[in-house]
C-alpha positions as CSV (number, residue, x, y, z in Angstrom):
1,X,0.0,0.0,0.0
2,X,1.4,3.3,-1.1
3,X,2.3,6.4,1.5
4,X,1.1,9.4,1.4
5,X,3.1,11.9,0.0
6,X,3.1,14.3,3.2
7,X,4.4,11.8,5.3
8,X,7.9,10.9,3.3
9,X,8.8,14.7,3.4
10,X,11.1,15.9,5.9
11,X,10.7,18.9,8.3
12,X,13.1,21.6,6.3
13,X,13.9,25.2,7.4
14,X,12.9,27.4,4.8
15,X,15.9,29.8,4.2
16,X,13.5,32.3,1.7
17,X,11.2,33.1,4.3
18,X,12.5,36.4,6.9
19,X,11.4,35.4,9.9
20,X,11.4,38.6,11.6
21,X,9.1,39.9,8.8
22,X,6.6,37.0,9.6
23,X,6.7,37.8,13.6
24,X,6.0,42.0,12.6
25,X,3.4,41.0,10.3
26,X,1.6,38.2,13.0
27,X,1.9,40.8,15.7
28,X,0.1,43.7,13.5
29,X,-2.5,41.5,12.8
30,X,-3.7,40.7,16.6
31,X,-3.2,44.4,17.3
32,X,-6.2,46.0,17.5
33,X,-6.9,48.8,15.2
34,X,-8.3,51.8,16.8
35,X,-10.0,53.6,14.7
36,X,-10.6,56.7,16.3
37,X,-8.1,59.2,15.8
38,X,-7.5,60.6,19.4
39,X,-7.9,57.2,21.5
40,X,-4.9,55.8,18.9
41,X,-2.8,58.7,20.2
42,X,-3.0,58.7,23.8
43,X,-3.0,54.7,23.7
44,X,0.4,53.1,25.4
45,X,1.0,49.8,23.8
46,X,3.2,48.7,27.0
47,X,-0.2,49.0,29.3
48,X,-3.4,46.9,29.1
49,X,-6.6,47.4,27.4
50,X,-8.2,47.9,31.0
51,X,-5.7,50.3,32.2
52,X,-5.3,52.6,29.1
53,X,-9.2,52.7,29.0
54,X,-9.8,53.3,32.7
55,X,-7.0,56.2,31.8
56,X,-9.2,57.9,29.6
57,X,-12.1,57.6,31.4
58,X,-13.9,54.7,29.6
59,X,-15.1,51.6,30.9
60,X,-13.7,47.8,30.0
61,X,-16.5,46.3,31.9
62,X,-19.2,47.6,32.3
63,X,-20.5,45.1,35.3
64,X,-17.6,46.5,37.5
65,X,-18.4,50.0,36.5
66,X,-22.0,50.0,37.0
67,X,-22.4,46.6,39.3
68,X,-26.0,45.7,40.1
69,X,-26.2,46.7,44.4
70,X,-27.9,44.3,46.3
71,X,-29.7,46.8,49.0
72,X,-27.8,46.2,52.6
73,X,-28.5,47.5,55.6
74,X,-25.3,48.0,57.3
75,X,-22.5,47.2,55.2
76,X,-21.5,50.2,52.6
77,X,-19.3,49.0,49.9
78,X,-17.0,51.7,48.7
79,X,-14.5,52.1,46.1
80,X,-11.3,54.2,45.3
81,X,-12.7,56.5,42.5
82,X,-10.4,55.6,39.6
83,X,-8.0,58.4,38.4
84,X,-8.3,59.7,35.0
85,X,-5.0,61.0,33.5
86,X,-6.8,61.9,29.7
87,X,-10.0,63.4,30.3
88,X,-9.8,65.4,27.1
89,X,-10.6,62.1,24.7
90,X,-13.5,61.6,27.0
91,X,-14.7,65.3,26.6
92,X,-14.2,64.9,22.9
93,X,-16.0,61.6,22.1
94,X,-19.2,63.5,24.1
95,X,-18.9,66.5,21.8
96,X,-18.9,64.4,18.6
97,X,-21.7,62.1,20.6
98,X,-23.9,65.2,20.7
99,X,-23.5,66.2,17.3
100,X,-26.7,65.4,15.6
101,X,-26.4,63.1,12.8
102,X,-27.6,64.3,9.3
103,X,-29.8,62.1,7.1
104,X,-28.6,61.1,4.1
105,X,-30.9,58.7,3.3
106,X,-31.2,59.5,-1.0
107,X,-34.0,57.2,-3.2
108,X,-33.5,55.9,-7.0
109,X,-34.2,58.0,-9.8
110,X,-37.2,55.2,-10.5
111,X,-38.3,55.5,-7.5
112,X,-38.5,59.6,-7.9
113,X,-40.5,59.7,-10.8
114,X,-42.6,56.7,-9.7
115,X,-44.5,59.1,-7.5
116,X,-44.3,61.8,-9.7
117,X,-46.3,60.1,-12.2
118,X,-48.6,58.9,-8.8
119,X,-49.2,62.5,-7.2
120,X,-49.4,64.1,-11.0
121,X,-51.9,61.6,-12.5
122,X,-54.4,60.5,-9.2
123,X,-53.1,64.0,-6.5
124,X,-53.9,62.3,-3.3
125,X,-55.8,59.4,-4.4
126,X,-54.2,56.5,-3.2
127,X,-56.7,53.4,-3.8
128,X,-56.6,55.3,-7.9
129,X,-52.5,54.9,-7.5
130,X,-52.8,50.8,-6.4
131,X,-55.3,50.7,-9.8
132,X,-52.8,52.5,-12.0
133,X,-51.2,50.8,-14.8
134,X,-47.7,51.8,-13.9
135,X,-48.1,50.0,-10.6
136,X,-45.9,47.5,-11.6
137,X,-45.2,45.9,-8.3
138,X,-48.4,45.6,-7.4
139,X,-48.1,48.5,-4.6
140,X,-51.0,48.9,-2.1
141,X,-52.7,52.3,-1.1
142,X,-50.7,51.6,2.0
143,X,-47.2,51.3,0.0
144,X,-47.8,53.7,-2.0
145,X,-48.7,56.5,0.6
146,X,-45.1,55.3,2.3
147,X,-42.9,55.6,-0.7
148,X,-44.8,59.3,-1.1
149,X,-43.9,60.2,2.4
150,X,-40.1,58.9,2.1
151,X,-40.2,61.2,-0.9
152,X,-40.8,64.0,1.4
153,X,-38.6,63.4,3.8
154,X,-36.0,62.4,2.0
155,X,-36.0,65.3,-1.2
156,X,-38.0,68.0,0.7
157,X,-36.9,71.3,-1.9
158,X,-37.7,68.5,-4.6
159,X,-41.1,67.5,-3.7
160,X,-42.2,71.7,-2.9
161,X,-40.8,72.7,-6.5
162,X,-42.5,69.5,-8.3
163,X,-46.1,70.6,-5.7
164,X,-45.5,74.4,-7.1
165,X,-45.0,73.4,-10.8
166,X,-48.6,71.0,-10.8
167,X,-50.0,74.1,-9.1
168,X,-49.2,76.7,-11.6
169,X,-51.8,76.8,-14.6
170,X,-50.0,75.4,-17.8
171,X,-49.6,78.0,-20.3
172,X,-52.3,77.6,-23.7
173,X,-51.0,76.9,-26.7
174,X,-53.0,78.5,-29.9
């Protein structure tokens, strides 16, 4: 019965491989990548997650630093209030927290003229919109109504000039 092929191979060094490269590259990967600018900066690579957190005023676990007190009556469990050296990433990561984030939800151009062709042909008709021909997906009044409101809220200059322009008479032609 034949070996296998793996087996008859000897254990050889390879001399094309730098070694040191391989450790650099192994260590890089199980580094974490921090991805905030300022946390990157004042973290010191020869202290622990916990204690370069706790330095800046963040928590590693939560459960220790917000435990769940069982009520006592006579014993009063206090702790050393940990120092924090780096206040100022904490005071930043609450200033870009309380920025309000701005929708940039944007629909297809289908979609778009979809309910142009809806509000233009049946207004605010919405059963007359599910019977339309150009209801190609079957849309109910429901849907419909939905994908109008979106509209709104997501291309509100859009929808008032398209509302003003079905407003304004349409010039005769002679």
């Amino acid at each position: 019965m034949p070996k296998a092929k793996k087996k008859s191979k000897k254990n050889t060094f390879d001399y094309n491989k730098n070694r040191k490269k391989l450790k650099k590259k192994f260590l890089k990967k199980n580094k974490p990548r921090i991805e905030h600018p300022d946390i990157r900066t004042a973290w010191d690579d020869r202290k622990s997650m916990a204690k370069n957190l706790q330095e800046m005023g963040l928590s590693f676990d939560p459960n220790r630093s917000l435990p769940v007190k069982k009520p006592t009556l006579l014993s009063k469990d206090e702790r050393p209030a940990s120092v924090v050296t780096k206040p100022y990433i904490l005071h930043k990561l609450q200033e870009e927290a309380s920025v309000p984030e701005k929708d940039c939800k944007t629909l297809s151009s289908d979609l778009i003229e979809y309910v142009q062709h809806m509000i233009r042909e049946h207004k605010d008709n919405f059963k007359a919109m599910a019977r339309d021909e150009k209801n190609y997906y079957q849309d109910t009044p429901k849907q419909i109504k939905r994908k109008i409101s979106e509209y709104k809220r997501c291309h509100p200059q859009h929808y008032d000039a398209f509302i003003s322009s079905l407003a304004a008479p349409e010039p005769m032609v002679l």
